[in-house]
C-alpha positions, 0 to 999 in steps of 0.5 A: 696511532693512525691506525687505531684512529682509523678503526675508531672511525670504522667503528663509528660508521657501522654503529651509526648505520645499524641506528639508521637501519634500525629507525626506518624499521620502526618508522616503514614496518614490513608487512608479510604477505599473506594469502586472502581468500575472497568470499562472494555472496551466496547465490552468486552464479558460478562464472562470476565467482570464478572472475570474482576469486581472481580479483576482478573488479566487475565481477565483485560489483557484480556479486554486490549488485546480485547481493542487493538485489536478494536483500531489497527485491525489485518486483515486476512491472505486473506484479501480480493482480487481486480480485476481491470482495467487499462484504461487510455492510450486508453483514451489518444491515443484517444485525440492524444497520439501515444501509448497504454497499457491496462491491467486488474489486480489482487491482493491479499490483506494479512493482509491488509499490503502484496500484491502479484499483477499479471498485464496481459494486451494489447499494441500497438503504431503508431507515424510519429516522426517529426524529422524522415524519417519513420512510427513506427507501433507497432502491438497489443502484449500482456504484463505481469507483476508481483510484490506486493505492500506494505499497509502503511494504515495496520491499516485503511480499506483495501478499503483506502491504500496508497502504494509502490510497484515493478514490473517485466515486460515482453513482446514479440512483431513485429513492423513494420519500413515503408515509410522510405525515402532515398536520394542518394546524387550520384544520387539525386534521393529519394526512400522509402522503408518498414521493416516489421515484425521486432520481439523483446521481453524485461524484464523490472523492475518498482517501483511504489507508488499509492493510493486507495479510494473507490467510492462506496461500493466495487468499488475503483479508484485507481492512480500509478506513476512508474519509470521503467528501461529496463534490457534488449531488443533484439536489431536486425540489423534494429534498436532498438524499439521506444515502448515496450507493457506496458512499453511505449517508450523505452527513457520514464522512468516515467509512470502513470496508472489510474484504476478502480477495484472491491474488494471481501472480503474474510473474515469477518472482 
């Protein structure tokens, strides 16, 4: 009898320990080990490969930092600088606008994103308003500018930009008032007469946005709109200016230049 119960008993034990067994299997399963090759990125040298496919941690940020670097470009410092050439109001002026400015201009690319831009150019105006008793000469004056514009495509090809800029303007230039006619109501007789020589300077600011694209190789056009504000102009006792070299008339705010220019890098990228 007592040895029949002390089976029992044994049976009991090995049943209740295979139930234990069996629930901390399906509580803590196992997972077989398996063989994971590392893939680093491409273009990764060859030594950090060799540290990254052992599991070292400074080489995978390497290998990250170096994948990022391909996907977001970090451009020079002097990127690159762009020489160009505005030319489309003597473009107009030859189809019948009154006025003209040309400029040629330089700017200094840095980190594709920041760009110091100097404008030095050439304007000059002849108009016999329809509503007015006169001519307006303006004689060939020289015109600077200087300003930077801002590269919101920092992350593209510096030959591709789209961009918002500022400009301060400067010019000193004569104009001529001639055939101004004048009618004495005592008399009725009507008589003309010539101011010459009139001399003015004015201090200007512009915004701008424009694009630019490339054509070929280094060559690009380039497109800017500008609204532009006068600070200040030297008024003298004969009037004021109709027209301002790189400004274009004084009562106009909005300009529009067209330009042609050529890229030098000046880094390998």
């Amino acid at each position: 009898m007592l040895k029949k119960l002390l089976t029992i008993l044994l049976l009991l034990i090995a049943v209740q320990a295979a139930m234990a067994q069996d629930s901390l299997r399906h509580v803590t399963p196992v997972r077989p080990a398996t063989n994971v090759t590392l893939t680093p990125p491409r273009g990764t040298s060859e030594e950090v490969i060799k540290r990254y496919l052992t599991g070292d941690s400074t080489a995978q940020q390497e290998a990250r930092r170096d994948s990022l670097k391909r996907v977001y470009k970090h451009y020079p410092l002097l990127t690159d600088v762009a020489v160009g050439l505005n030319f489309i109001e003597p473009l107009l002026m030859a189809m019948g606008q009154d006025y003209a400015s040309v400029d040629v201009h330089a700017t200094l690319n840095m980190w594709n994103r920041l760009q110091p831009v100097l404008e030095l150019g050439l304007g000059w105006a002849k108009t016999t308003p329809d509503d007015m008793n006169f001519t307006y000469r303006a004689k060939p004056a020289l015109y600077g500018k200087i300003g930077f514009n801002y590269n919101f495509m920092y992350k593209s090809e510096p030959r591709y930009q789209a961009f918002l800029g500022v400009r301060l303007g400067y010019s000193s230039f004569t104009y001529d008032v001639t055939d101004v006619s004048y009618r004495n109501s005592y008399w009725a007789e009507a008589s003309t007469f010539d101011i010459k020589g009139i001399s003015s300077n004015a201090i200007w600011g512009e915004a701008l946005a424009g694009i630019k694209v490339c054509i070929f190789k280094q060559w690009s056009l380039g497109w800017t709109i500008r609204y532009h504000g006068l600070f200040n102009y030297k008024k003298t006792d004969s009037g004021r200016p109709w027209f301002i070299p790189g400004y274009g008339p004084r009562r106009r705010p909005l300009g529009f230049t067209f330009s042609l220019s050529y890229t030098i890098p000046l880094s390998s990228l």
